[in-house]
C-alpha positions as CSV (number, residue, x, y, z in Angstrom):
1,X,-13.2,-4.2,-3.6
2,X,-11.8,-1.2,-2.5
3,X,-13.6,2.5,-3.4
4,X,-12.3,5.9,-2.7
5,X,-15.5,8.6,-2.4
6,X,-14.4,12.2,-2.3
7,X,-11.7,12.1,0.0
8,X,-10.7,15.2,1.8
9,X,-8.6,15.9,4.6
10,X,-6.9,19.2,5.6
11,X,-3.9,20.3,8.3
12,X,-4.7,23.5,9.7
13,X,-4.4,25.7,6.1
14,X,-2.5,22.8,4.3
15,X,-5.1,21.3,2.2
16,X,-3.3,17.9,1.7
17,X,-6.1,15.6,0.1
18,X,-8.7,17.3,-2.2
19,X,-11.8,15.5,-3.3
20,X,-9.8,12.0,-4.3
21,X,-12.1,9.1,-5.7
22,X,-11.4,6.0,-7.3
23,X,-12.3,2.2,-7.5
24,X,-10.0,-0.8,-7.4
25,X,-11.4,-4.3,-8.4
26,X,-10.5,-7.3,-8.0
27,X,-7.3,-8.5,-9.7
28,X,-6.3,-4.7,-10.1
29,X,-2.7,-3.4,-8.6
30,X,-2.9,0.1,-8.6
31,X,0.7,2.4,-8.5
32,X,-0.2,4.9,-6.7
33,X,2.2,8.0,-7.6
34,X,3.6,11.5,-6.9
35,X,5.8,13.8,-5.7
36,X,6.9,14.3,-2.0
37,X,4.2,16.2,-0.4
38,X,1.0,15.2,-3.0
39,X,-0.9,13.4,-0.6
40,X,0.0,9.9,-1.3
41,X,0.7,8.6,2.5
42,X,-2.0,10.8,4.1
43,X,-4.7,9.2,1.5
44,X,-3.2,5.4,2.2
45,X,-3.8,6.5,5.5
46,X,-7.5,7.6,5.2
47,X,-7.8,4.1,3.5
48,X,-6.5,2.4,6.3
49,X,-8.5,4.1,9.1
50,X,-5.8,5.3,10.8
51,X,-6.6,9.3,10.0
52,X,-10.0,10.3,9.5
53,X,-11.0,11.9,6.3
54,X,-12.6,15.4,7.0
55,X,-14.4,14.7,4.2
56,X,-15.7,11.6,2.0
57,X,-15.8,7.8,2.6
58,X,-13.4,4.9,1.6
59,X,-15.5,1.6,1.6
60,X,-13.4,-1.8,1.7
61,X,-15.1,-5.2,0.7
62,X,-18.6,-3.2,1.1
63,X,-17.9,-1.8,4.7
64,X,-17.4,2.0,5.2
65,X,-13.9,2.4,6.8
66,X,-15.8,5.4,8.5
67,X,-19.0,4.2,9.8
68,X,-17.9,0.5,10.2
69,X,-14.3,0.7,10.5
70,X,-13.7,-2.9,12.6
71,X,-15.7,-4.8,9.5
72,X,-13.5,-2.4,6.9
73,X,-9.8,-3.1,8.4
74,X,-10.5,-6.8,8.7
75,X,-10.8,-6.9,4.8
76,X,-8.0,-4.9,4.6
77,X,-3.9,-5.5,4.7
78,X,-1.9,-2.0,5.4
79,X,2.2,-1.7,5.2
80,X,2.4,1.8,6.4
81,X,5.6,3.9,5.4
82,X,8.6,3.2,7.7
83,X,6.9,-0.2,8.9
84,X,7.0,0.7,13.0
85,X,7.4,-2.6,14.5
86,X,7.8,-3.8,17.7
87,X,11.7,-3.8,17.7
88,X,12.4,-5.8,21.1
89,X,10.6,-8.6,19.6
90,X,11.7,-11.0,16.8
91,X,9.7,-11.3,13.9
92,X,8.2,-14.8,14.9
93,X,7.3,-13.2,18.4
94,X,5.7,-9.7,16.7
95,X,3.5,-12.2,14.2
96,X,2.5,-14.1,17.1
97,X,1.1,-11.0,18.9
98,X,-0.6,-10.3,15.4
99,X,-2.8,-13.4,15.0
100,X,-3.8,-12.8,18.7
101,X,-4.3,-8.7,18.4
102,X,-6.7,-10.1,15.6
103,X,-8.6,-12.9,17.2
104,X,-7.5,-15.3,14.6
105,X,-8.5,-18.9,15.8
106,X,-5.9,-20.9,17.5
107,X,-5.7,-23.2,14.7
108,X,-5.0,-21.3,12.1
109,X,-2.3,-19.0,13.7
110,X,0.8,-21.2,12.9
111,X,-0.1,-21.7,8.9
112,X,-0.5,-18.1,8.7
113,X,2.9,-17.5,10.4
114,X,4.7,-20.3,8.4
115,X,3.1,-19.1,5.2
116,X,3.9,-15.5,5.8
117,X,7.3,-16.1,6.7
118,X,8.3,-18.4,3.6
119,X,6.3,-15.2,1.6
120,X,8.2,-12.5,2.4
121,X,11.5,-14.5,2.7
122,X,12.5,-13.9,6.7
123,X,12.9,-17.5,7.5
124,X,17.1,-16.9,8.0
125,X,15.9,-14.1,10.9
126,X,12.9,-15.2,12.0
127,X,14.3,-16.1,15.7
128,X,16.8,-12.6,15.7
129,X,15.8,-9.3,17.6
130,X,13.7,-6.7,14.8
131,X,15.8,-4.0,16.0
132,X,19.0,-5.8,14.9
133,X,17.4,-6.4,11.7
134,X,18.7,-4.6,8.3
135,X,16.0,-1.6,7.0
136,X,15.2,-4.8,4.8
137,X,14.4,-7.3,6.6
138,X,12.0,-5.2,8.6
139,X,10.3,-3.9,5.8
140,X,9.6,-7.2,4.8
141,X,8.8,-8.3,8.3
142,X,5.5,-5.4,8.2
143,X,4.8,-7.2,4.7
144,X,4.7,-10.3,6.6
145,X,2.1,-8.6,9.4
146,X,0.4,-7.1,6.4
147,X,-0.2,-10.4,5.0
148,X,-1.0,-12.5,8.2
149,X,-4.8,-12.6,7.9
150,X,-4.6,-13.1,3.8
151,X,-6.9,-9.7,3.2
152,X,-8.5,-9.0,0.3
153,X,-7.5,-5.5,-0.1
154,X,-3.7,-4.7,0.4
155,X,-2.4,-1.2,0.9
156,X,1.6,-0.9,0.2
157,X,3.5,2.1,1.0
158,X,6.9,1.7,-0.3
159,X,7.1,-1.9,0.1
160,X,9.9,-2.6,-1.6
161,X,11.9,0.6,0.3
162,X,14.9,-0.4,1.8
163,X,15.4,-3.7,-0.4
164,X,18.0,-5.1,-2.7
165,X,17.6,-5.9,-6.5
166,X,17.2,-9.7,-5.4
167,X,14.8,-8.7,-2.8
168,X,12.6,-6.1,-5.1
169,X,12.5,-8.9,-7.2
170,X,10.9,-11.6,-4.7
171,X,8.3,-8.7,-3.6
172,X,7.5,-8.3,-7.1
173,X,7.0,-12.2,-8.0
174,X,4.8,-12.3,-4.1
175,X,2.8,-9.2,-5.5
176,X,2.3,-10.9,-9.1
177,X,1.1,-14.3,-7.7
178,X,-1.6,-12.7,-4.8
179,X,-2.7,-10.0,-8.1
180,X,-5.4,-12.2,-9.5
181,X,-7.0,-12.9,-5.6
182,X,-6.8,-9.3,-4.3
183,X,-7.2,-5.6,-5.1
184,X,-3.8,-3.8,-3.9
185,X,-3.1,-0.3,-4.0
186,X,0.9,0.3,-4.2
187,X,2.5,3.6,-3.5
188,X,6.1,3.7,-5.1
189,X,8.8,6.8,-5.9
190,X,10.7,4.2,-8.1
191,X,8.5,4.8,-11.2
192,X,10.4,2.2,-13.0
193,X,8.9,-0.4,-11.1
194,X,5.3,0.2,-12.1
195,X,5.3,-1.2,-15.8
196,X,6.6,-4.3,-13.3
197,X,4.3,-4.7,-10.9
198,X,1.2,-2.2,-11.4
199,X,-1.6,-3.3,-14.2
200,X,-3.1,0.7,-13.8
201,X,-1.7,3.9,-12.2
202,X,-3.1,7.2,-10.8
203,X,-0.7,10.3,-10.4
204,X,-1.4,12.9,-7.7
205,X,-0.5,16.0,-7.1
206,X,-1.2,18.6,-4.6
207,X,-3.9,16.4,-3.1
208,X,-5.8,15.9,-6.5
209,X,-6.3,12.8,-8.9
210,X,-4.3,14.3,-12.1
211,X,-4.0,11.0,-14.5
212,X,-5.3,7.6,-14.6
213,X,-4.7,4.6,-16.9
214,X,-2.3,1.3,-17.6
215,X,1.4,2.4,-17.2
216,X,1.4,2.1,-20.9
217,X,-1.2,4.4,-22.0
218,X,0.5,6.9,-19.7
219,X,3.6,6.6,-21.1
220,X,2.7,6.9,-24.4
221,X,1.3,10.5,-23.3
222,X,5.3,12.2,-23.8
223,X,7.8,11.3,-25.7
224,X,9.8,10.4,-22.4
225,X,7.8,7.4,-21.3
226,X,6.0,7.9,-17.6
227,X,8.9,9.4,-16.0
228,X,8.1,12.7,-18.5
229,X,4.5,11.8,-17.5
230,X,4.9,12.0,-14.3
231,X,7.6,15.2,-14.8
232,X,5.0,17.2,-16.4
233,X,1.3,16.2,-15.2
234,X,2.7,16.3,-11.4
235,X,3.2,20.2,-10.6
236,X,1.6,21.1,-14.0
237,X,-0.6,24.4,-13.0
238,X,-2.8,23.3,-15.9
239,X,-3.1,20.2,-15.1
240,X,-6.6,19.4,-15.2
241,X,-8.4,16.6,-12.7
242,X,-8.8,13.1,-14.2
């Protein structure tokens, strides 16, 4: 549902992304790790359309986000990092502007608002100002926009940033029960919540693929579990491509 294909993208001399590739199928949730700097964002990017790729493709339900990117991002639901939302609005108002910002029919747009709300759990602010809102609440709001047109392929970064314990948990049991329907890709710096939520992870570092495999084959690598996995393939100079 959702293949990667030699991704490459560079900022002046910084090469950020190097060569990246990888599938995701359906019924996969994929953590997508590394340490600040190793390319993570500017590849969820790339994935979403929203940078293009100097190099490589990134296809989404069969459609090329470079050569058909309308056809890709319609397959496709993307919770960028910081979730910028439209912060005079309230959330009800901002998901009403999303159905029509995606043509969604007339009929369907108040089943997908309803359903999206109860989902993410914003029903208590769904009528209050976004910029009033707690760092939480609008976090879940973008997982709400992400959501609206129930995609096949989901790109997360940091959803559950900003949230408490009870919160973390709801995103977790929302993430379990779309798993089996969708192929999400889930970028996290809170490694313990991988084993919870992820069936596979990837680890990159300096722009390059650098492990791959369940979070339990990973962490059986070091003694530490995937934290020391993580410690020492991310910034490894030997570290070889995986």
């Amino acid at each position: 549902m959702l293949e990667l294909k030699q991704l490459a993208k560079s900022f002046g001399d910084h090469k950020a992304v190097q060569s990246v590739s990888f599938k995701l199928d359906k019924g996969e949730v994929l953590g997508f790790l590394g340490p600040n700097g190793a390319g993570k964002s500017t590849t969820m990017r790339m994935v979403a359309g929203v940078i293009e790729p100097d190099q490589g493709d990134v296809t989404i339900a069969g459609h090329s986000i470079v050569s058909a990117r309308r056809h890709a991002q319609r397959q496709l639901g993307y919770l960028p990092e910081g979730a910028p939302l439209y912060v005079d609005m309230t959330p009800v108002e901002f998901l009403r502007f999303m159905t029509a910002a995606q043509c969604m029919p007339r009929s369907a747009r108040k089943p997908a608002i309803e359903r999206v709300i109860a989902d993410s759990r914003i029903a208590n602010v769904a009528h209050r100002r976004i910029g009033n809102l707690s760092k939480g609440y609008r976090r879940r709001v973008g997982l709400a926009g992400a959501l609206l047109h129930d995609p096949d392929v989901l790109v997360l970064d940091e959803p559950t940033d900003g949230l408490d314990p009870i919160q973390k948990r709801a995103v977790r049991a929302l993430i379990a029960r779309m798993a089996p329907d969708k192929a999400i890709l889930i970028s996290t710096h809170t490694l313990e919540e991988v084993p919870a939520m992820c069936n596979r992870a990837i680890i990159i570092d300096r722009g390059r693929v650098v492990a791959d495999g369940t979070p339990e084959s990973l962490s059986r690598q070091y003694p530490g579990g995937l934290e020391e996995t993580f410690i020492t393939v991310a910034g490894s100079p030997e570290a070889d491509v995986a």
